[in-house]
C-alpha positions as CSV (number, residue, x, y, z in Angstrom):
1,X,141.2,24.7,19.3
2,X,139.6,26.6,22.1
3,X,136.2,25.6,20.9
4,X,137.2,21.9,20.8
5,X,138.0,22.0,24.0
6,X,135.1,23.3,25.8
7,X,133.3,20.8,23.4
8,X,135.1,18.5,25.0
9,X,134.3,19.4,28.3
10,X,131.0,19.2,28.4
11,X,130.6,16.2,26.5
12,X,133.1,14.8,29.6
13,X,131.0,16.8,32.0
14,X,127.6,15.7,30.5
15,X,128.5,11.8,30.6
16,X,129.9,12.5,34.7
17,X,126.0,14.2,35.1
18,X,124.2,11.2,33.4
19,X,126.7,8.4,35.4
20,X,125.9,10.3,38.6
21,X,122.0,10.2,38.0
22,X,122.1,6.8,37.0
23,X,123.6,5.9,40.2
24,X,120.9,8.3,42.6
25,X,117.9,6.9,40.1
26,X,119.1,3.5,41.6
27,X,117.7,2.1,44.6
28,X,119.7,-0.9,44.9
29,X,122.6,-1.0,46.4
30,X,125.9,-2.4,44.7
31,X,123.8,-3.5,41.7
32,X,126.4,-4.3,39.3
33,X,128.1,-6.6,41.9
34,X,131.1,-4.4,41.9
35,X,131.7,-3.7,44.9
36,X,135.6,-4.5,45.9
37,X,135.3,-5.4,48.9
38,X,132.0,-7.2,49.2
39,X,130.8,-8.3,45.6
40,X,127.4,-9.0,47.1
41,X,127.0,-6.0,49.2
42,X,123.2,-5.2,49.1
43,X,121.9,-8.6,48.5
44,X,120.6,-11.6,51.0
45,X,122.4,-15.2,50.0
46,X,122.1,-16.3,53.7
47,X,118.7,-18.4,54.4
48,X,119.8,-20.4,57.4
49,X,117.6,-18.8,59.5
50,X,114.5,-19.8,57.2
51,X,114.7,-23.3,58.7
52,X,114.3,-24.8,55.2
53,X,116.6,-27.5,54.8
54,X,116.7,-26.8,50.7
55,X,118.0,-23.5,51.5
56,X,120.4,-24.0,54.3
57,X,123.7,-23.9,52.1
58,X,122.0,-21.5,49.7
59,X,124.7,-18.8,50.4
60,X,127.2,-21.6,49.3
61,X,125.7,-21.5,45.7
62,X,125.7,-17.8,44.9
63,X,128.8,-15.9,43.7
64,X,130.6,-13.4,41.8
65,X,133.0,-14.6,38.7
66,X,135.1,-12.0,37.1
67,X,133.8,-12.5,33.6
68,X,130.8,-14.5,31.8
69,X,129.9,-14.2,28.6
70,X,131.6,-10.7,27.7
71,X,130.8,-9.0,31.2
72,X,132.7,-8.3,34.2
73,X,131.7,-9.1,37.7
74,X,128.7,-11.1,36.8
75,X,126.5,-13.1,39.6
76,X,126.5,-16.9,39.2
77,X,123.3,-18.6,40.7
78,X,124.3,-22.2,40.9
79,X,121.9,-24.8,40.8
80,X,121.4,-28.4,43.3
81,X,119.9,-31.8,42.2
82,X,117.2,-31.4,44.9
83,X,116.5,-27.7,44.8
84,X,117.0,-24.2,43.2
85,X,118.8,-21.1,44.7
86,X,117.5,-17.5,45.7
87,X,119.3,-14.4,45.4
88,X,117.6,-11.5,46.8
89,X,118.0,-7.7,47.5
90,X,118.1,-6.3,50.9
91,X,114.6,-4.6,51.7
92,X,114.1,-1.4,50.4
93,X,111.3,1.4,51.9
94,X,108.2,1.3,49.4
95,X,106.1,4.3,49.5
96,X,102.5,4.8,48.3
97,X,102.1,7.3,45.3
98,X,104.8,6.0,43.6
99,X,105.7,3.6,41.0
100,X,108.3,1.0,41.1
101,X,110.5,-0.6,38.2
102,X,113.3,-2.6,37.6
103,X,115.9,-3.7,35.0
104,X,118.0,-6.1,34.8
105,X,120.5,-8.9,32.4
106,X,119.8,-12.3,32.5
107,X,121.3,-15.7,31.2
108,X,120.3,-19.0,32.0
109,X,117.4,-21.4,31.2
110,X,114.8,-21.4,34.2
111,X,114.1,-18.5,36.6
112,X,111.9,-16.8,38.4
113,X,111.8,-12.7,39.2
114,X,109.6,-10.6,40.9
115,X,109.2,-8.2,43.6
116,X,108.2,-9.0,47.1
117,X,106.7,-7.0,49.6
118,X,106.9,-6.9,53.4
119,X,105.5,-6.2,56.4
120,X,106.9,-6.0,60.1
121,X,106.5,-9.2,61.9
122,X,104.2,-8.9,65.2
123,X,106.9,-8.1,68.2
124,X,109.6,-6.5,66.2
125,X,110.5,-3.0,66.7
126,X,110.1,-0.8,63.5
127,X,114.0,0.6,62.5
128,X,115.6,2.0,59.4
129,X,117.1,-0.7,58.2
130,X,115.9,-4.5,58.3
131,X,116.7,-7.6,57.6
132,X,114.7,-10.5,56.0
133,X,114.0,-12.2,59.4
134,X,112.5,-9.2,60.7
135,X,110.0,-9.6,58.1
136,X,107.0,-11.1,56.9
137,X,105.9,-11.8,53.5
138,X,102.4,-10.1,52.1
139,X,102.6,-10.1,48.7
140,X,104.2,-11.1,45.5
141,X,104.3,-9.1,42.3
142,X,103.8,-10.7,38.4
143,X,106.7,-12.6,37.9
144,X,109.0,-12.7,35.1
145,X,109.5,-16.2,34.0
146,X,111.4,-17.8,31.3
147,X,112.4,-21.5,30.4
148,X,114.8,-23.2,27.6
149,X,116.2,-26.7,26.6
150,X,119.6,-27.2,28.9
151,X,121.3,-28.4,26.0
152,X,120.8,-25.4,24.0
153,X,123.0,-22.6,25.0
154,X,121.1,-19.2,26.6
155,X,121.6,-15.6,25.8
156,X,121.4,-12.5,27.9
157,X,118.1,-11.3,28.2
158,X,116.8,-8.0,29.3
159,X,114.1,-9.0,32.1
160,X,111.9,-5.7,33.4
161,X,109.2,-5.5,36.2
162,X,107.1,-2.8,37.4
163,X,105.2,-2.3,40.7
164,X,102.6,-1.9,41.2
165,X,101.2,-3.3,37.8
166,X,98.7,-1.6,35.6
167,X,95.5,-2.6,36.9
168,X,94.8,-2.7,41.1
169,X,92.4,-5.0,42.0
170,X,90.5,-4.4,45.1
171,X,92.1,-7.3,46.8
172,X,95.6,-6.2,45.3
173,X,95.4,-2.9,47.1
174,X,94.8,-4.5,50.6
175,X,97.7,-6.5,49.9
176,X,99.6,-3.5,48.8
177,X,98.8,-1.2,51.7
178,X,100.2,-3.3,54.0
179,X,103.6,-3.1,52.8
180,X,106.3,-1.6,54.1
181,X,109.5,-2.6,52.0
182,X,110.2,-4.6,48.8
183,X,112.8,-6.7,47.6
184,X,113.8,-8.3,43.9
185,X,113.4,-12.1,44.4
186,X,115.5,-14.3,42.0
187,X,114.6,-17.9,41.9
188,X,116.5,-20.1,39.7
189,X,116.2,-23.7,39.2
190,X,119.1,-24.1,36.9
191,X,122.5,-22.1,37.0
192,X,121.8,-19.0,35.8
193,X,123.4,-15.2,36.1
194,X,122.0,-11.8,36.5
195,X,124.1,-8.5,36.2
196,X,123.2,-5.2,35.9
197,X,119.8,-4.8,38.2
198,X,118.4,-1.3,38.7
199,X,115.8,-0.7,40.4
200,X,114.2,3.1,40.4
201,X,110.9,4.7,40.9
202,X,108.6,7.9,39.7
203,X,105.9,9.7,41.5
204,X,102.5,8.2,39.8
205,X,99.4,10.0,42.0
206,X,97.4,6.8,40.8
207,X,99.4,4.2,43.1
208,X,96.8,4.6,46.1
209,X,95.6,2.3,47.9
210,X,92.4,3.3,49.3
């Protein structure tokens, strides 16, 4: 009996260890959308200040439904007639000499991932933590991309990106060094939902960029 319990024990202690390195390993905030008091703490669904008139309700079309298709507190990306709707994570610090990568669930029939990298925009005062206006966009990563018939149903998919990718171009690493955060861009056309998003990184002495 006594060995069945310290058995016990640390299997109960092992699982705490490898919940509480899953959620250091991940970079993004609120990934799972289950946050209680802000289900889309960590992500950017306000584009008002983009001056895109496609994108000045966009906030309107994002948000988090208790269950869809056998998961809890899954992110619906709704979809317009004239338009499609972007979900994406706050900025997060990119460093070189490491290795970025993300995971996520997916279900829907057209979108668009990738990661995005930024710079600070000429007049704004570096800080720990900013926001997309402060930004500029300098470069865009592979995407992940995947279309299917609207009439026949979709499935969750596992979608996974890495950044940098394998090979660095001369002109990639230009690009590259110029960055100073990332986010995960999610562009969908038609209503889709993402769940799950991870986003980690590992030391990689290759990522350099001069």
């Amino acid at each position: 009996m006594k060995n069945t319990l310290i058995l016990v024990t640390l299997g109960i202690c092992g699982l705490l260890t490898a919940r509480s390195a899953q959620a250091v390993d991940n970079l993004l905030q609120n990934g799972s959308f289950a946050d209680t008091e802000n289900p889309l703490n960590g992500w950017v669904t306000d584009y008002a200040w983009s001056k895109n008139s496609h994108y000045e309700d966009n906030k309107t079309r994002v948000s988090v439904v208790p269950k869809e298709a056998g998961r809890i507190n899954v992110c619906r990306i709704a979809s317009t007639r004239d338009s499609g709707t972007k979900l994406e994570t706050t900025p997060i610090p990119f460093e070189e000499g490491y290795r970025y990568r993300c995971t996520l669930k997916f279900k829907g029939p057209d979108y668009r991932i990738y990661f995005a990298g930024y710079k600070w925009k000429p007049g704004v005062q570096p800080h720990d933590k900013p926001e997309l206006p402060e930004l500029r966009s300098v470069y865009k990563s592979r995407a992940e991309t995947f279309q299917s018939s609207p009439k026949k149903p979709s499935a969750w998919k596992t979608v996974t990106l890495e950044l940098p990718g394998k090979k660095m171009t001369p002109g990639m690493k230009s690009y590259m060094k110029q960055i100073k955060y990332i986010t995960l861009y999610t562009y969908v056309i038609r209503t889709g939902f993402i769940d799950e998003v991870v986003i980690s990184r590992k030391k990689d002495p290759s990522v350099k960029f001069d």
